[in-house]
N, C-alpha and C positions, 0 to 999 in steps of 0.2 A: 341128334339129327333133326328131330321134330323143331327144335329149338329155332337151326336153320332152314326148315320150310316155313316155319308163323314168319321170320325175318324177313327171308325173298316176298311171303305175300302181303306184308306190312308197307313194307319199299312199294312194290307193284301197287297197290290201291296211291301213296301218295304220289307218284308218278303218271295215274289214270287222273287223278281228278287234280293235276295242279295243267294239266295239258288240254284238259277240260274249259279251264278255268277263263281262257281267251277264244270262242268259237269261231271268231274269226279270223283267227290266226293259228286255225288248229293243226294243220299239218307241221309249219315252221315250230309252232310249241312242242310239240310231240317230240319232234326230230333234237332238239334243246334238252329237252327236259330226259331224253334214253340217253342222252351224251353226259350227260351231269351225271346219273347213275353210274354210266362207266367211269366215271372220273371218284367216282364216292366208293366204284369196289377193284377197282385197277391199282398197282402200284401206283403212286405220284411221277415215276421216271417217266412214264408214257402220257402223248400229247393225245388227248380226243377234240380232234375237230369235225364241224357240220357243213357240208354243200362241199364236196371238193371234188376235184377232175387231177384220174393219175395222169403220169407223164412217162412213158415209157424211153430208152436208153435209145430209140431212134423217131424222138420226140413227136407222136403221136399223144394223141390224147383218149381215154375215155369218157363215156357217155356219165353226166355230176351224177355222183353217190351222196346219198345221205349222212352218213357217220365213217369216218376213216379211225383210226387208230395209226399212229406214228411211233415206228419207234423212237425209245429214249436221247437214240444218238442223233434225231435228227433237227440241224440247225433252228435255233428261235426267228431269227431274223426271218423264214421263208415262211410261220406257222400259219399267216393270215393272207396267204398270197391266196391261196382257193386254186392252187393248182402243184402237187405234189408229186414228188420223186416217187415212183412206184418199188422201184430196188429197196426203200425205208419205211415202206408203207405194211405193218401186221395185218391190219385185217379191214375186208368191207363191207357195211353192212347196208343192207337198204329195211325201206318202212313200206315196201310195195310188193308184194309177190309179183305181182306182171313181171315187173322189170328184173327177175329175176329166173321166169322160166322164159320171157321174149329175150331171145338172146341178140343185142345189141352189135357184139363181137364174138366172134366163132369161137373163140380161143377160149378153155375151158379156166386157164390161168388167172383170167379177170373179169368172170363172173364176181357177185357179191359173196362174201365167205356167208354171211346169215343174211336173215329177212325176218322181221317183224311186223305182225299187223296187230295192236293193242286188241285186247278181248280176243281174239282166235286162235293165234299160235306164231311160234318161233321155229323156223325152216332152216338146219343147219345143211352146210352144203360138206359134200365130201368126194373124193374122186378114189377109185380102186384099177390101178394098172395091170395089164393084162399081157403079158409080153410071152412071146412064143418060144416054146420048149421049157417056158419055167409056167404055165399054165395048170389050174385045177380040170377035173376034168370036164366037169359041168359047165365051165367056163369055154371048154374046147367046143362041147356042143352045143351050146349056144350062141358063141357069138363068131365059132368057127381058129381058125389055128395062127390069122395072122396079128391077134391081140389087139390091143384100144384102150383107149379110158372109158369107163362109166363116171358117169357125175349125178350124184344123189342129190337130192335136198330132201331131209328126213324133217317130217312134219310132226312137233312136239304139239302137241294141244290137251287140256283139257279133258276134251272130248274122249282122245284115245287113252288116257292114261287113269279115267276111274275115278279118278277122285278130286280134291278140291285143288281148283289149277291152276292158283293164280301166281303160283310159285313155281308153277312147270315154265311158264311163258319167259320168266327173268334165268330162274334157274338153269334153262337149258342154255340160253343166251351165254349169261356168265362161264358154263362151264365148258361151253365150245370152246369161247373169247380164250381162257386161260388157259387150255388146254396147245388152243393153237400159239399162242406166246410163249407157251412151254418148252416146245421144239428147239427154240431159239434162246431161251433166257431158264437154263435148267433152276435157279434160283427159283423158279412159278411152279415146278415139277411135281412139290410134295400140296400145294394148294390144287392143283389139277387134281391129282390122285384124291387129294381128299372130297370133293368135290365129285366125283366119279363114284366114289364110296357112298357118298349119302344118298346118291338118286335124286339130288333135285331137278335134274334135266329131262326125267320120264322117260317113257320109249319114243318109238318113232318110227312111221311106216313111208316111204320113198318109190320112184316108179325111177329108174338110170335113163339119163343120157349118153347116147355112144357116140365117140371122136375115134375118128385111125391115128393109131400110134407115131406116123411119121407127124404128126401136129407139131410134136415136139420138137426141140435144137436135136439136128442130126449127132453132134457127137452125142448128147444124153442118150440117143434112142442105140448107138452104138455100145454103150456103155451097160442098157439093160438087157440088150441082146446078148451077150458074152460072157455079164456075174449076172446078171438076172436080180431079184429084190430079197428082202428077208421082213420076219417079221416082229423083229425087235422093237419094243416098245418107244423109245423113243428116236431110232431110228431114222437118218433120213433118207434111205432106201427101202424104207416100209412102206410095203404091199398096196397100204391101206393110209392115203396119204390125206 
């Protein structure tokens, strides 16, 4: 395991100072140079692209993200258009925290999945469903009986995690990233797990945001009404999504 933290902070230092390297052009560097990483610890099947705007299925658009992630299946012909299919879209990450607690669009579904800000920390986001009569109880009294989403961004840094952190900042990135292609591509399932194992992602402290549950497509919100969620690990009816 050690072996894999000097690694993550090895990468992380040449990642800092090759983004470094053009001051002028440090934001667009930056944003290059996280994307080639995930290309360097990602399977090959998946596309990382920079600057893109999703496209939702009643063709709106959202506000450009910094690093998308594509699934494997999705067509070559469309990869440099700068405007993608969200239905094929895995994960979205930005290099700005504003733009990740300023919510752009309401809708908890397409916030950015991380956030990075080099040297401070990596902000995984995550949402926990709340759906009434399958409710904890401290969840009854807090947020009351008729349930919701909270939406976390759990703040990995350095700072909270004690010790040397330059492998918490990539670390945790990477292990969200695969964790959440895991869901979908159970092939990634034993590299998540493994990864989960070592702790290179750190802890991480979070303050929720709350959405009312009707946010959601009415048949889903019908569906958790009646079987309610479980919390099977790789489930896609986990609690803890």
């Amino acid at each position: 395991m050690e072996n894999l933290h000097d690694a993550m902070a090895a990468h992380y230092d040449q990642l800092h100072q090759r983004a470094l390297e053009d001051p002028g052009t440090a934001g667009d560097a930056a944003e290059e140079v996280w994307a080639q990483a995930l290309r360097d610890w990602l399977p090959a099947t998946y596309h990382v692209v920079t600057k893109g705007r999703l496209v939702g299925v009643d063709r709106r658009t959202t506000p450009q993200l910094d690093i998308l992630v594509l699934d494997s299946t999705y067509p070559r012909a469309f990869l440099d258009t700068k405007y993608y299919f969200a239905a094929v879209v895995e994960s979205k990450i930005e290099s700005r925290l504003e733009d990740a607690v300023v919510r752009a669009n309401p809708h908890p579904a397409l916030l950015p999945d991380l956030v990075w800000v080099a040297d401070v920390a990596t902000w995984t986001c995550s949402h926990t469903i709340m759906v009434p009569g399958h409710m904890l109880s401290d969840e009854v009294e807090e947020y009351g009986k008729k349930g919701g989403i909270l939406t976390f961004y759990f703040s990995h840094s350095p700072r909270l995690n004690n010790r040397e952190g330059r492998s918490v900042i990539l670390g945790s990135l990477l292990t969200d990233l695969i964790e959440r292609l895991a869901w979908r591509d159970p092939g990634l399932r034993g590299l998540a797990e493994y990864l989960q194992y070592t702790g290179v992602a750190g802890g991480g402290l979070a303050r929720p945001l709350f959405d009312e549950l009707d946010i959601l497509p009415q048949p889903l919100v019908k569906r958790l009404r009646s079987k309610g969620l479980d919390e099977g690990e790789w489930s896609k009816w986990n609690r803890y999504c």
